[in-house]
C-alpha positions as protocol buffer text, in pm:
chain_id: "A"
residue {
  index: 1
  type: UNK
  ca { x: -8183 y: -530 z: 7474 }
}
residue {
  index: 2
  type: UNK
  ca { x: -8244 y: -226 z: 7619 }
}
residue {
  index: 3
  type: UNK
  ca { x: -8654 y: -332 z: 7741 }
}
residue {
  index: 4
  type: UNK
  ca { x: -8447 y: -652 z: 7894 }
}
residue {
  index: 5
  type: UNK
  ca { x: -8225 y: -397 z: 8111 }
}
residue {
  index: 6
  type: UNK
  ca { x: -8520 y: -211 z: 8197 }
}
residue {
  index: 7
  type: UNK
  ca { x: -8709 y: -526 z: 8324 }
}
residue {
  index: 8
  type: UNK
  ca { x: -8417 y: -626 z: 8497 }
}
residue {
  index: 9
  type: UNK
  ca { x: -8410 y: -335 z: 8692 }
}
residue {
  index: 10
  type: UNK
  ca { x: -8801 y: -276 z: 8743 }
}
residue {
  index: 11
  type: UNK
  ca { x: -8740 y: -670 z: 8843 }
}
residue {
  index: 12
  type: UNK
  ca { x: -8479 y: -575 z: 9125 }
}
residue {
  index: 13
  type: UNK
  ca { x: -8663 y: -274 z: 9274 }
}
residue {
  index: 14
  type: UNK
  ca { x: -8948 y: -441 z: 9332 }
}
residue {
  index: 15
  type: UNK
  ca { x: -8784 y: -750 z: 9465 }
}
residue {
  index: 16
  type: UNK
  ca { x: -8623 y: -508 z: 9724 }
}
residue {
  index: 17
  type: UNK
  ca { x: -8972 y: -336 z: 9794 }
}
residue {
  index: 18
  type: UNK
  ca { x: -9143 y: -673 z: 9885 }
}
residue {
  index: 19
  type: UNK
  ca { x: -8828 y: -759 z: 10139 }
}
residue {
  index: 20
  type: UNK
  ca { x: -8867 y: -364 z: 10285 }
}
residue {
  index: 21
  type: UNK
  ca { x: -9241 y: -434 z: 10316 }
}
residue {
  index: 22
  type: UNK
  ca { x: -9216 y: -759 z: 10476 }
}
residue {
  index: 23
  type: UNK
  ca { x: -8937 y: -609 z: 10724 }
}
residue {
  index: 24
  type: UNK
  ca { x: -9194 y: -269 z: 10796 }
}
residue {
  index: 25
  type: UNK
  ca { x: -9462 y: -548 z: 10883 }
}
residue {
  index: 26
  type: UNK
  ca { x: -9274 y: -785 z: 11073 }
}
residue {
  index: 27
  type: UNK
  ca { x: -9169 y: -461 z: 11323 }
}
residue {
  index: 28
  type: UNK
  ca { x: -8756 y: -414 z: 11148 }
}
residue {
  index: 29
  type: UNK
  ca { x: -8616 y: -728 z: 11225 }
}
residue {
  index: 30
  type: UNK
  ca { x: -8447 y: -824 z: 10902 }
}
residue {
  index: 31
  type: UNK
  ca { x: -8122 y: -694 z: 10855 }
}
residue {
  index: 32
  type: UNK
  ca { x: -8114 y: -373 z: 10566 }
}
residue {
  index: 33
  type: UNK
  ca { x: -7856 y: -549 z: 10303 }
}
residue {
  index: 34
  type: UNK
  ca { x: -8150 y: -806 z: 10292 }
}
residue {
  index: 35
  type: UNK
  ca { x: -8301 y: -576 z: 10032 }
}
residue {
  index: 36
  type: UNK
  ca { x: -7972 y: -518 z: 9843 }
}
residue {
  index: 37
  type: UNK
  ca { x: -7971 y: -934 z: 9860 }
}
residue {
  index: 38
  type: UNK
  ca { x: -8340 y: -969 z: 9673 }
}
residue {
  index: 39
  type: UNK
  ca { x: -8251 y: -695 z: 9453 }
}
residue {
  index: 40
  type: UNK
  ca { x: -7995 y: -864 z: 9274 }
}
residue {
  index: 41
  type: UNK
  ca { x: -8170 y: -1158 z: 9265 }
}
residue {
  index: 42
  type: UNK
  ca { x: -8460 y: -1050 z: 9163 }
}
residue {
  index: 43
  type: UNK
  ca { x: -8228 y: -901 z: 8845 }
}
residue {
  index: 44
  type: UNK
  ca { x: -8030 y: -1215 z: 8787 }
}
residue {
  index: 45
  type: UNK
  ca { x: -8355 y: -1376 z: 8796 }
}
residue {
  index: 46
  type: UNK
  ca { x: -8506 y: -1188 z: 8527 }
}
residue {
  index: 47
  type: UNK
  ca { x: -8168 y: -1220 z: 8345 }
}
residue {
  index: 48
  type: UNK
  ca { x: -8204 y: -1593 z: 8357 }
}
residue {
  index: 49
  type: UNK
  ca { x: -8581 y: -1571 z: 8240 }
}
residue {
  index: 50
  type: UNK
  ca { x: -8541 y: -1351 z: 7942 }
}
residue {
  index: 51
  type: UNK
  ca { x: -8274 y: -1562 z: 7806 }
}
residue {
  index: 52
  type: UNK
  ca { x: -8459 y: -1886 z: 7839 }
}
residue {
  index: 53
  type: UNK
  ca { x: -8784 y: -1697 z: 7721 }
}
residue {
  index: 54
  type: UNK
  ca { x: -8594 y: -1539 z: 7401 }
}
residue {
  index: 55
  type: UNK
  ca { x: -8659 y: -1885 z: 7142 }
}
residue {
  index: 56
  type: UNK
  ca { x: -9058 y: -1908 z: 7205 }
}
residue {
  index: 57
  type: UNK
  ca { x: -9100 y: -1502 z: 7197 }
}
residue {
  index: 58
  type: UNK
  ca { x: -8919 y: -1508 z: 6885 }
}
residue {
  index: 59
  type: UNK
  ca { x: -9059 y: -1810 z: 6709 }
}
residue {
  index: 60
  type: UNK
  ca { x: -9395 y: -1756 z: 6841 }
}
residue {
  index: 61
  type: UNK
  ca { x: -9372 y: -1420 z: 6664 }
}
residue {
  index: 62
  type: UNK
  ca { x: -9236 y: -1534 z: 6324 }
}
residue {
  index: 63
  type: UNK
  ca { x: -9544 y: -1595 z: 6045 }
}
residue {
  index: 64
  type: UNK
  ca { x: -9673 y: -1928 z: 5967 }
}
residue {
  index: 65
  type: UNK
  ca { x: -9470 y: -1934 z: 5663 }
}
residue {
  index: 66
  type: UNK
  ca { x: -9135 y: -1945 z: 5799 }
}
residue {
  index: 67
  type: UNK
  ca { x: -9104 y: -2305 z: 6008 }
}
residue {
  index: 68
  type: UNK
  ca { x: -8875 y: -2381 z: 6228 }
}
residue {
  index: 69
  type: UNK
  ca { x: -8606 y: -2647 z: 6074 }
}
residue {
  index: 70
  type: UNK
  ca { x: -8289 y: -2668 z: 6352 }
}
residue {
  index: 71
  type: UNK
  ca { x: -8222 y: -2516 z: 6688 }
}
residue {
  index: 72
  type: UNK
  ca { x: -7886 y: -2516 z: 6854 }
}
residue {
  index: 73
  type: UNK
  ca { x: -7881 y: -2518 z: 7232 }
}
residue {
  index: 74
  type: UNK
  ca { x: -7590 y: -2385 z: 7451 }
}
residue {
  index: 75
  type: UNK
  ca { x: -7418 y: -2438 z: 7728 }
}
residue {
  index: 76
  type: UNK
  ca { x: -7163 y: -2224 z: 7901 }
}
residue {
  index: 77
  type: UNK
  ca { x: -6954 y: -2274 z: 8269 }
}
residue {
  index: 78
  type: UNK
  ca { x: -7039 y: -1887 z: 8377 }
}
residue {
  index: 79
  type: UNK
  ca { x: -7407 y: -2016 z: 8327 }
}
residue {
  index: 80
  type: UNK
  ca { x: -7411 y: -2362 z: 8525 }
}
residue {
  index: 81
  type: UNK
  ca { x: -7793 y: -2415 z: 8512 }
}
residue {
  index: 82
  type: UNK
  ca { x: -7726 y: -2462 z: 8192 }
}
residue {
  index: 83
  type: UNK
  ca { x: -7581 y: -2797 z: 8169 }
}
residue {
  index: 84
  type: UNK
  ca { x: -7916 y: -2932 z: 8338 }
}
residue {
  index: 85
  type: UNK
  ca { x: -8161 y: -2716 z: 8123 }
}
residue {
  index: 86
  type: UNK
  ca { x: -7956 y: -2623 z: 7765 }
}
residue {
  index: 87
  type: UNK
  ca { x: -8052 y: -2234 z: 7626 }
}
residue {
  index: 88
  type: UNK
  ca { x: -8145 y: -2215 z: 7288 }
}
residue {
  index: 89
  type: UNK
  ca { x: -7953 y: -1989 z: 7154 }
}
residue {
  index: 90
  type: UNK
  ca { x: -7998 y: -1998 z: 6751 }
}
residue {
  index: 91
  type: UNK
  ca { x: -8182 y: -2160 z: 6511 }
}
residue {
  index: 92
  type: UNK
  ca { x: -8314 y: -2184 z: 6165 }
}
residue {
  index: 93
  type: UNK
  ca { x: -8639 y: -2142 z: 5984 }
}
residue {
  index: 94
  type: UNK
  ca { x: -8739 y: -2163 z: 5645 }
}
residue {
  index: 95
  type: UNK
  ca { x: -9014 y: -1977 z: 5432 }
}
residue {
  index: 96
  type: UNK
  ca { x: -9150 y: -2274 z: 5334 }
}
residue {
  index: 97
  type: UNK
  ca { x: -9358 y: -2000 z: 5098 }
}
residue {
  index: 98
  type: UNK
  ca { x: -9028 y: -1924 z: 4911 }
}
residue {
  index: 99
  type: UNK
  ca { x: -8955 y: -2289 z: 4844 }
}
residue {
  index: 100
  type: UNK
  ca { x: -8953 y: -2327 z: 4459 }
}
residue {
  index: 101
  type: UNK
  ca { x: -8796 y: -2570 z: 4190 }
}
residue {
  index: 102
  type: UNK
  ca { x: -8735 y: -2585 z: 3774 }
}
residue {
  index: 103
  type: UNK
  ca { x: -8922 y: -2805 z: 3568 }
}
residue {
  index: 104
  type: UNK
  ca { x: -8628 y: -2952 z: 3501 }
}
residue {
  index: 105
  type: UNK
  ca { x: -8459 y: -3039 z: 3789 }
}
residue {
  index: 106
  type: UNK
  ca { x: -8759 y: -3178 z: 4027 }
}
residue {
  index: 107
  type: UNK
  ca { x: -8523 y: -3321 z: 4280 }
}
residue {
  index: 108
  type: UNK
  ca { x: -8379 y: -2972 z: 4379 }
}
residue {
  index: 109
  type: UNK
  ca { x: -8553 y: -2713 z: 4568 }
}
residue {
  index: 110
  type: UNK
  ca { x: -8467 y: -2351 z: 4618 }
}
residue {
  index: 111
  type: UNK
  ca { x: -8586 y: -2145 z: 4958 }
}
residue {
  index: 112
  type: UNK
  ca { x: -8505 y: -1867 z: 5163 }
}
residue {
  index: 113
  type: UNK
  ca { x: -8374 y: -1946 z: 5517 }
}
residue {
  index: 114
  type: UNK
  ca { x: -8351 y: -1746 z: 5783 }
}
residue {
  index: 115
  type: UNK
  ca { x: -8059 y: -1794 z: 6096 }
}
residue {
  index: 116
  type: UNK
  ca { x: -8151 y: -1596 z: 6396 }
}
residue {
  index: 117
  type: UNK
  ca { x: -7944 y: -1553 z: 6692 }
}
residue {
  index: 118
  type: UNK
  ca { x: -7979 y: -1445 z: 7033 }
}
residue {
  index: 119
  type: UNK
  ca { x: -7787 y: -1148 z: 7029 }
}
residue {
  index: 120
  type: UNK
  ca { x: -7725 y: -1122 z: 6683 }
}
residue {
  index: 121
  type: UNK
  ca { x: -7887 y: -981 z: 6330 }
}
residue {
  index: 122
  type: UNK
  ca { x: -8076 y: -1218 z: 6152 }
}
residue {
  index: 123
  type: UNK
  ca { x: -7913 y: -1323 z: 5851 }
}
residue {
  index: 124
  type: UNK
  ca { x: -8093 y: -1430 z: 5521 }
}
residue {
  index: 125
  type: UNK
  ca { x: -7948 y: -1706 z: 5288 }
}
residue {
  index: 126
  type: UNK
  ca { x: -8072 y: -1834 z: 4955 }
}
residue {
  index: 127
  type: UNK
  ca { x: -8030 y: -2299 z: 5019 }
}
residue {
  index: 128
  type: UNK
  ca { x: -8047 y: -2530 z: 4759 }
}
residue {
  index: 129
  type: UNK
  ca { x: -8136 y: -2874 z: 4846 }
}
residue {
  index: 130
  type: UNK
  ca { x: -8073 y: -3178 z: 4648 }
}
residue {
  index: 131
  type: UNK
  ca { x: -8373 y: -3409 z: 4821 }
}
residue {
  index: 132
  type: UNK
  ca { x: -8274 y: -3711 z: 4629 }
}
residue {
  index: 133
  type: UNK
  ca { x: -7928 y: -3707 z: 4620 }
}
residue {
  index: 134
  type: UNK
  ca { x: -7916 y: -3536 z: 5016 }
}
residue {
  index: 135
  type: UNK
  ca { x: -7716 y: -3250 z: 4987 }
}
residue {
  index: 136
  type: UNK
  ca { x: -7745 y: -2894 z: 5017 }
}
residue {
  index: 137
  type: UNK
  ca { x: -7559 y: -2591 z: 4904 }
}
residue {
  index: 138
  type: UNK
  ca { x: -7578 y: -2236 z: 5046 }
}
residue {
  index: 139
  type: UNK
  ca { x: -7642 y: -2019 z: 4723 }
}
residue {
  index: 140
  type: UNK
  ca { x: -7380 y: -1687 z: 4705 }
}
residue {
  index: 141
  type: UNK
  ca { x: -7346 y: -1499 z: 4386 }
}
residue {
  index: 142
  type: UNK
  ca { x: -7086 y: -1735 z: 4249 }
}
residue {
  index: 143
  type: UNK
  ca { x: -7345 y: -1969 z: 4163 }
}
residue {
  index: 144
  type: UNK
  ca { x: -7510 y: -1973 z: 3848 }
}
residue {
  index: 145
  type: UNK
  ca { x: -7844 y: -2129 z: 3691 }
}
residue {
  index: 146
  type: UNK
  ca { x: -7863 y: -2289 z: 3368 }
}
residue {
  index: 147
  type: UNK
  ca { x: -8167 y: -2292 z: 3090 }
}
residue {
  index: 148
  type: UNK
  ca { x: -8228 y: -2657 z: 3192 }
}
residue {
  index: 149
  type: UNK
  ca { x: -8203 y: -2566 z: 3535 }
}
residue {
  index: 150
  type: UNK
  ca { x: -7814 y: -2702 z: 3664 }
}
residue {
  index: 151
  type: UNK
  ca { x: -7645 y: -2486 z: 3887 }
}
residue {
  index: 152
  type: UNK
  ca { x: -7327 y: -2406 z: 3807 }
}
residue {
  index: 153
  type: UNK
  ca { x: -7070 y: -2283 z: 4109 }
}
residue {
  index: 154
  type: UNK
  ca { x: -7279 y: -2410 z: 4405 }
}
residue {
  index: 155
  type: UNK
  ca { x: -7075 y: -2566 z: 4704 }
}
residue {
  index: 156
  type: UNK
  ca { x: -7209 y: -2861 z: 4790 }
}
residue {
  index: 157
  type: UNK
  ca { x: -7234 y: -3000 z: 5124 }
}
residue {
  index: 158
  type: UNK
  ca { x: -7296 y: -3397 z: 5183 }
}
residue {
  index: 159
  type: UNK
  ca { x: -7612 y: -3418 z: 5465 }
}
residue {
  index: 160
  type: UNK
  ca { x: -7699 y: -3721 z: 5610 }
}
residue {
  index: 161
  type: UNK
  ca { x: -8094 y: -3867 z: 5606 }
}
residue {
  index: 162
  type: UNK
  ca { x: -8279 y: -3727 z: 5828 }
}
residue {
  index: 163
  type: UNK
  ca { x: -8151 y: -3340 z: 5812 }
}
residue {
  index: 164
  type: UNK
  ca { x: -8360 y: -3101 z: 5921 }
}
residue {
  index: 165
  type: UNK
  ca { x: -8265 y: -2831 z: 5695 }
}
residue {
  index: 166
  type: UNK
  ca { x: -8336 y: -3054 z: 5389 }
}
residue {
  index: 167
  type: UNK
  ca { x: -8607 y: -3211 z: 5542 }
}
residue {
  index: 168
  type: UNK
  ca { x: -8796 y: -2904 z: 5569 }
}
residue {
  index: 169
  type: UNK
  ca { x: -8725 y: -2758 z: 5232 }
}
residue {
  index: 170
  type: UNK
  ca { x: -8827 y: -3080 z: 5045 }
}
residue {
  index: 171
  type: UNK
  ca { x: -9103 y: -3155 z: 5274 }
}
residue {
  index: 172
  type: UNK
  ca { x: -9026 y: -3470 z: 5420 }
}
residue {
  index: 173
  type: UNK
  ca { x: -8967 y: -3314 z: 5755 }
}
């Protein structure tokens, strides 16, 4: 966050130097609150960049273990350009390297998922998927595991074909 506020701010000064340089060459003809004008353009510019720019930078940074399953775009009124081009502004990945199962229980698949978020930490869960019977549950430590491999505890959540979560644990995504 704070190497965003610095760019916006390197971003704004030299937006204002081009507009003083192009005034010094053109003999002082431009009026001076020009430069104030490109200034805080340049920074809203910069603003507008970073937060389009955050999604690739962050999942062009993650190893090639951890795929991306779901994004979630966003749009907001106090960002308008937004309803034209949606902002990513979460999404989830899994460690496809963490995605395990019990001999017993070959239609369910354990894997660690990860949920980042633009301005927020990124949070770990443990998801079981059912890939036959589509379902998933996020695992907490009220869950259990049996011998034969049942779960005991799990909340279950009904997913329809074709989700991406469970797609990408049980490999059909």
């Amino acid at each position: 966050m704070l190497m965003e506020l610095i760019a916006a701010l390197v971003a704004g000064v030299a937006a204002a130097g081009v507009v003083m340089l192009v005034n010094r060459a053109i003999g002082g003809r431009l009026p001076r609150w020009l430069a104030l004008v490109a200034a805080g353009l340049g920074m809203i510019a910069t603003a507008i960049f970073n937060e389009y720019d955050w999604y690739s930078r962050t999942s062009g940074g993650l190893p090639d273990t951890l795929v991306v399953a779901q994004t979630v775009e966003g749009r907001a009124a106090y960002r308008p350009w937004t309803y034209l081009w949606p902002i990513i502004e979460r999404f989830a990945a899994v460690d496809t390297a963490s995605v395990r199962h019990h001999s017993g229980q070959q239609g369910l698949k354990l894997a660690d998922v990860f949920f980042f978020g633009r301005w927020s930490p990124v949070r770990q869960v443990s998801v079981l998927a059912d890939c036959a019977g589509l379902r998933r549950a996020i695992l907490d430590d009220g869950a259990t595991f049996e011998a034969n491999g049942e779960i005991r505890g799990a909340d279950w959540v009904e997913v329809v074909a074709g989700d991406p979560l469970v797609g990408t644990i049980c490999g059909t995504k």
